[in-house]
VMD Tcl script that builds the backbone (N, CA, C; Angstrom):
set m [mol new atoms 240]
animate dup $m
set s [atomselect $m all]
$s set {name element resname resid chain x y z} {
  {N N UNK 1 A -4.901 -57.463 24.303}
  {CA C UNK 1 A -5.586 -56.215 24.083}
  {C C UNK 1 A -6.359 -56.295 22.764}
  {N N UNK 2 A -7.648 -55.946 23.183}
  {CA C UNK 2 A -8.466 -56.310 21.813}
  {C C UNK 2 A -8.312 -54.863 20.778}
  {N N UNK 3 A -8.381 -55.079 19.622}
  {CA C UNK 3 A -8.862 -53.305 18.449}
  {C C UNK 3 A -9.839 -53.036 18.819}
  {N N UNK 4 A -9.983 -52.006 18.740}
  {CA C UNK 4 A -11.201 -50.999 19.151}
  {C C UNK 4 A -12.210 -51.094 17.562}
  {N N UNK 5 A -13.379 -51.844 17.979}
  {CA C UNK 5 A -14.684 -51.377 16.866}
  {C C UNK 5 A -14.510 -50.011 16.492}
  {N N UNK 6 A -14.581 -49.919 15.232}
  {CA C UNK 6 A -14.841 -48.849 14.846}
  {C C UNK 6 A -16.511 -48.525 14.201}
  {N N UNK 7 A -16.402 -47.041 14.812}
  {CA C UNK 7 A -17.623 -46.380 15.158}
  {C C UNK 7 A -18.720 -47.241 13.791}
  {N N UNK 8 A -19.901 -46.881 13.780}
  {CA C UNK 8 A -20.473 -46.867 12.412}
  {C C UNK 8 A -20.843 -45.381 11.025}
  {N N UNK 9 A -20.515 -46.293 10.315}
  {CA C UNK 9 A -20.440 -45.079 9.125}
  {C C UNK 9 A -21.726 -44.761 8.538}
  {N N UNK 10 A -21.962 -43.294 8.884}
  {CA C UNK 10 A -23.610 -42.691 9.047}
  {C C UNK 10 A -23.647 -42.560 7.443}
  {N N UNK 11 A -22.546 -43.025 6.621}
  {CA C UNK 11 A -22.346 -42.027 4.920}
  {C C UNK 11 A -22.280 -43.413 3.885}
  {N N UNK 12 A -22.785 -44.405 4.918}
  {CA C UNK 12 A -22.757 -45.703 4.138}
  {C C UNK 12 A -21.584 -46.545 3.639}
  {N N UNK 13 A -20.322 -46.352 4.403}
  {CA C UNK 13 A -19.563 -47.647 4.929}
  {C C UNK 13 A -18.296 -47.114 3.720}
  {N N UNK 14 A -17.209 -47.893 3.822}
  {CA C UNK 14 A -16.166 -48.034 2.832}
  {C C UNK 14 A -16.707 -48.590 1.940}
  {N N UNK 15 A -16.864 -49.726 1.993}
  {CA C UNK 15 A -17.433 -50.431 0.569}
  {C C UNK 15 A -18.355 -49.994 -0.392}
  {N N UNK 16 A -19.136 -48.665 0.148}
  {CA C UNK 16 A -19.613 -48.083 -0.484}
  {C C UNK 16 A -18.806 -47.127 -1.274}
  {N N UNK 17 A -18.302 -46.537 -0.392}
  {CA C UNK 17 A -17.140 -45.494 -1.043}
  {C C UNK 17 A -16.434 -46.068 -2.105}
  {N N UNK 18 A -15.426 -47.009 -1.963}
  {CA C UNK 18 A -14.867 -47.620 -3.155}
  {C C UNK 18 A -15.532 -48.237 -4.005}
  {N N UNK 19 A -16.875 -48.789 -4.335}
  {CA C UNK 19 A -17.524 -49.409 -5.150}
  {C C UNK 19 A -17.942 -47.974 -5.834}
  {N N UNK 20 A -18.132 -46.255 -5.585}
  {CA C UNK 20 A -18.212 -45.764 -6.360}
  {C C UNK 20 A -17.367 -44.973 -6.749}
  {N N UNK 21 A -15.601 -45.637 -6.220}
  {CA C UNK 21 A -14.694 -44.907 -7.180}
  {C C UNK 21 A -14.160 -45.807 -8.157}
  {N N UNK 22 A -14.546 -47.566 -8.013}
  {CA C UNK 22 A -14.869 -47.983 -9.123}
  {C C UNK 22 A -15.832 -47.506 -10.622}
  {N N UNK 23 A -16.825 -47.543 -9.980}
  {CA C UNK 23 A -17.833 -46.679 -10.944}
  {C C UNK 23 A -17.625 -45.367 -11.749}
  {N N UNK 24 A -16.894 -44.521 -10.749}
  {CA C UNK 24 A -16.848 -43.227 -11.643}
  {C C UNK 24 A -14.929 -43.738 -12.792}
  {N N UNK 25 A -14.361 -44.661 -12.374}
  {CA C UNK 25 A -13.242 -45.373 -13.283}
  {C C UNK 25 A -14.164 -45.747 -14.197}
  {N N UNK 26 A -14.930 -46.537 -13.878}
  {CA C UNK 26 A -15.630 -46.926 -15.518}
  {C C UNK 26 A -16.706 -46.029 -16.414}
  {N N UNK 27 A -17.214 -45.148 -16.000}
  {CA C UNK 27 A -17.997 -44.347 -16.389}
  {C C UNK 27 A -16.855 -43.042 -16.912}
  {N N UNK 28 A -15.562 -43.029 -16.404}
  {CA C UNK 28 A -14.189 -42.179 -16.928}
  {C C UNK 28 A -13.806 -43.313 -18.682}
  {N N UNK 29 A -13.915 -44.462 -18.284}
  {CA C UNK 29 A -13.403 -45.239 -19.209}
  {C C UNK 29 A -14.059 -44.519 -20.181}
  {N N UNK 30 A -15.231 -44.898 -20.266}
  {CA C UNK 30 A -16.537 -44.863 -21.560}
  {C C UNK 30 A -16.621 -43.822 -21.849}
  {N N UNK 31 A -16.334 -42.547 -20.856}
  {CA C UNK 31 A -16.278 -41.389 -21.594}
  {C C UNK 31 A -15.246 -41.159 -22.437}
  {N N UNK 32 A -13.985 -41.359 -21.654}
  {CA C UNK 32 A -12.725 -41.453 -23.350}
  {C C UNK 32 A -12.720 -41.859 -24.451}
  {N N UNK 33 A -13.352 -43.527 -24.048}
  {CA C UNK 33 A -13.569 -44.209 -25.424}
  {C C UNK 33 A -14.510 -43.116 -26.586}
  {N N UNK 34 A -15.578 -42.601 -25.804}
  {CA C UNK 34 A -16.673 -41.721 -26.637}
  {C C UNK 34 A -15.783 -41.019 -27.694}
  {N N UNK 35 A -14.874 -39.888 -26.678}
  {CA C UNK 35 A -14.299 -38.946 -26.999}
  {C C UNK 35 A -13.535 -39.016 -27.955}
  {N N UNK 36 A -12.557 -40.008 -27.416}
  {CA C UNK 36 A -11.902 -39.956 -28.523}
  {C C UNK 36 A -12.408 -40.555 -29.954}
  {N N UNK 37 A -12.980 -41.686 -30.055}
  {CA C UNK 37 A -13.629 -42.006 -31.970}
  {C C UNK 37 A -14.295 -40.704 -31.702}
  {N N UNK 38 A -15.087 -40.193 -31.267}
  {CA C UNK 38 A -15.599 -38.715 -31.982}
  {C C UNK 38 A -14.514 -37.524 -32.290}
  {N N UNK 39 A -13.389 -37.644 -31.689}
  {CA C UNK 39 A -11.924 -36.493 -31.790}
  {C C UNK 39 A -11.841 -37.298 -33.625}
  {N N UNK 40 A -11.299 -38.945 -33.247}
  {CA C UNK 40 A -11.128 -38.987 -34.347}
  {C C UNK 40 A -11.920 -39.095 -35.761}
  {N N UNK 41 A -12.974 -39.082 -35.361}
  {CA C UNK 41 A -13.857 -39.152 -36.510}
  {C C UNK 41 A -13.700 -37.602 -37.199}
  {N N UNK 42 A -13.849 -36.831 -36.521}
  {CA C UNK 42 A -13.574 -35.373 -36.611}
  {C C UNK 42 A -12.547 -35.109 -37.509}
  {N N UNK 43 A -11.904 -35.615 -37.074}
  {CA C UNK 43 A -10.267 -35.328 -38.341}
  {C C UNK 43 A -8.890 -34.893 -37.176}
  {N N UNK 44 A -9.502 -34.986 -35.821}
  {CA C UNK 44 A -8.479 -34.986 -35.117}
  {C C UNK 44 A -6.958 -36.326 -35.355}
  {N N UNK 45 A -5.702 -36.079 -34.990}
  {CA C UNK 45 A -4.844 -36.918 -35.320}
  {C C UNK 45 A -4.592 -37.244 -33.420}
  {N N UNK 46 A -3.984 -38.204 -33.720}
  {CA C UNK 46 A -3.299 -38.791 -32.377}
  {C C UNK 46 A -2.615 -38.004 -31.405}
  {N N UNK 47 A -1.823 -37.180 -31.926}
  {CA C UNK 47 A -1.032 -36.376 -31.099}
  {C C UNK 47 A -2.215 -35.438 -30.125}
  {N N UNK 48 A -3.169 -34.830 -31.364}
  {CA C UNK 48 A -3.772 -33.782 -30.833}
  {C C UNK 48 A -4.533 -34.449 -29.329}
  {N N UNK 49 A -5.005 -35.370 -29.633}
  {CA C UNK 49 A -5.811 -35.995 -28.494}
  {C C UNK 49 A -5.516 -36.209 -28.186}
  {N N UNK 50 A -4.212 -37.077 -27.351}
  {CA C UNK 50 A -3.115 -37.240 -26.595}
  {C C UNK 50 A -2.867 -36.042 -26.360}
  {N N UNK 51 A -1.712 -34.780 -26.703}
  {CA C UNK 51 A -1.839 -33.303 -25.801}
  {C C UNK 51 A -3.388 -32.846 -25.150}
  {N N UNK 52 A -4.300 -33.401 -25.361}
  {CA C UNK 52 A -5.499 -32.882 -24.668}
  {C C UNK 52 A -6.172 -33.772 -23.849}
  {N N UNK 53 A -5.371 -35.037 -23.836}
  {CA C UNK 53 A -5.883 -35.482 -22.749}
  {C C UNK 53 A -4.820 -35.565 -21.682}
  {N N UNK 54 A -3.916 -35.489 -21.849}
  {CA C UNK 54 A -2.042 -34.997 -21.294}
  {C C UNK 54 A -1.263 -36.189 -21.433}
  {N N UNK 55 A -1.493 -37.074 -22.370}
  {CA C UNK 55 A -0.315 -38.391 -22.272}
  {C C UNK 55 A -0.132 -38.292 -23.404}
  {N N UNK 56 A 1.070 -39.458 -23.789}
  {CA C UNK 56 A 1.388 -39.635 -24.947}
  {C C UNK 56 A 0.830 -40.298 -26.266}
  {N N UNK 57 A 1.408 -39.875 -27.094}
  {CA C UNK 57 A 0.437 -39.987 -28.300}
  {C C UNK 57 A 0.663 -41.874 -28.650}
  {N N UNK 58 A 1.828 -42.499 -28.575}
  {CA C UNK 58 A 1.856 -43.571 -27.806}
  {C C UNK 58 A 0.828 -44.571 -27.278}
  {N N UNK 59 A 0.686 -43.787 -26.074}
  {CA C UNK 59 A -0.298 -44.058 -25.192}
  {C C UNK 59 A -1.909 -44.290 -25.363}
  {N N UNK 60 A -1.882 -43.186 -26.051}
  {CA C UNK 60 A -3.604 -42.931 -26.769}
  {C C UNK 60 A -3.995 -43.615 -27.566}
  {N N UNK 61 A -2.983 -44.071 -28.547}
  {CA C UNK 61 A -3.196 -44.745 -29.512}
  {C C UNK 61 A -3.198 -46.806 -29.669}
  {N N UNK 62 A -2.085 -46.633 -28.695}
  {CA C UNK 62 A -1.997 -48.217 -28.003}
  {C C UNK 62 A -3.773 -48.604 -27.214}
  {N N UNK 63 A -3.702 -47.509 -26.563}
  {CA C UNK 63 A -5.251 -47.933 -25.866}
  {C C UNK 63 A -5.930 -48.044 -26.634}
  {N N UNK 64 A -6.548 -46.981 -27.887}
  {CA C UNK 64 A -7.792 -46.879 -28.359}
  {C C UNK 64 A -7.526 -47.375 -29.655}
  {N N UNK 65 A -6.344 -47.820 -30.530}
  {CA C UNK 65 A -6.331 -48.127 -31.816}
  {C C UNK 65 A -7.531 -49.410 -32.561}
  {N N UNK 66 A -6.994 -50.161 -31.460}
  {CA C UNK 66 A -7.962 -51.878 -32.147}
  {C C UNK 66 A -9.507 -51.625 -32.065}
  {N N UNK 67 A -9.973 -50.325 -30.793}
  {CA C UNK 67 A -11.150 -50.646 -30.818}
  {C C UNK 67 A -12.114 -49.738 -31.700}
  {N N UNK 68 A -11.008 -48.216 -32.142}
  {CA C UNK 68 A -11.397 -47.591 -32.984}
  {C C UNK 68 A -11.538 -48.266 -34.295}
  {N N UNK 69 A -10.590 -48.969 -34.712}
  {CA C UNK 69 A -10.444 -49.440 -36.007}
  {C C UNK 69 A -11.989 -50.461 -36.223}
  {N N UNK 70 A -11.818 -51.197 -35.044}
  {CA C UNK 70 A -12.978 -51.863 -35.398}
  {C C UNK 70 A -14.380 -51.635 -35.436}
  {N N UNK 71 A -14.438 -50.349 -34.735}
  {CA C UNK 71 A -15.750 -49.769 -34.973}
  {C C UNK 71 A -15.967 -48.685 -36.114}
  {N N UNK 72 A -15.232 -49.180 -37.474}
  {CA C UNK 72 A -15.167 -48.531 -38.819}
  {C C UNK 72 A -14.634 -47.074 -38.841}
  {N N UNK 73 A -13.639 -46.446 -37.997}
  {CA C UNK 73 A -13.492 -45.140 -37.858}
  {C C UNK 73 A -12.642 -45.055 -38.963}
  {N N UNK 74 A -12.474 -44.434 -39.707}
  {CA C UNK 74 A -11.440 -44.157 -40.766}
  {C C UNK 74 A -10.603 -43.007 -40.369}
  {N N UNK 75 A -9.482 -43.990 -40.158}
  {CA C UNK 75 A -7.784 -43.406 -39.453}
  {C C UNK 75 A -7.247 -42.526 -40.412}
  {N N UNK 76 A -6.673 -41.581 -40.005}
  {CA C UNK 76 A -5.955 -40.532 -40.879}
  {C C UNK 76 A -4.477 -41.439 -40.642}
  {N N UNK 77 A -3.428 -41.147 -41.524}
  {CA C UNK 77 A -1.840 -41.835 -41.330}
  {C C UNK 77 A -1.045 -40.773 -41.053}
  {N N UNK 78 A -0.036 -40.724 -40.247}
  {CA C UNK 78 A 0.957 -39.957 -40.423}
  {C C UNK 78 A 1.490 -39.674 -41.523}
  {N N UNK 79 A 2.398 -38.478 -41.992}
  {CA C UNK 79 A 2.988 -38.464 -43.254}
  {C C UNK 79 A 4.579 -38.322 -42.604}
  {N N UNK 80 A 5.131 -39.353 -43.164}
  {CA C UNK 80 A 6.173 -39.831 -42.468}
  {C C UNK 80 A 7.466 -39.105 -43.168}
}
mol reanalyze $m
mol bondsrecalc $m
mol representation Tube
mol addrep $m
């Protein structure tokens, strides 16, 4: 028993579809990256941008630390 062809896609195929939920992932990337060196340039701290983007401050900071730093952002420190 052979699979049945499936119909054709009038909306331009799967591969279309997922090649632009790739796209809107990377165009999500670049917008965080934006966001956040501008949160932190601002005088925002880690936590704050982490509660506003809903993860942990952890989290926010593991991702974006090396690339903020290296694009001269001047980090505020915790006061411990």
């Amino acid at each position: 028993m052979n699979a049945p062809t499936p119909a054709p896609d009038p909306l331009g195929g799967v591969a279309d579809g997922l090649a632009a939920v790739v796209a809107l992932r990377e165009l999500a990337d670049r917008l965080e990256d934006a966001e956040v060196e501008h949160a932190l340039r601002e005088g925002w701290s880690w936590t704050q941008i982490a509660d506003a983007l809903g993860v942990t401050r952890q989290a926010v900071h593991k991702k974006h630390l090396r690339r903020v730093a290296a694009a001269g952002v001047a980090l505020r420190r915790r006061n411990v």
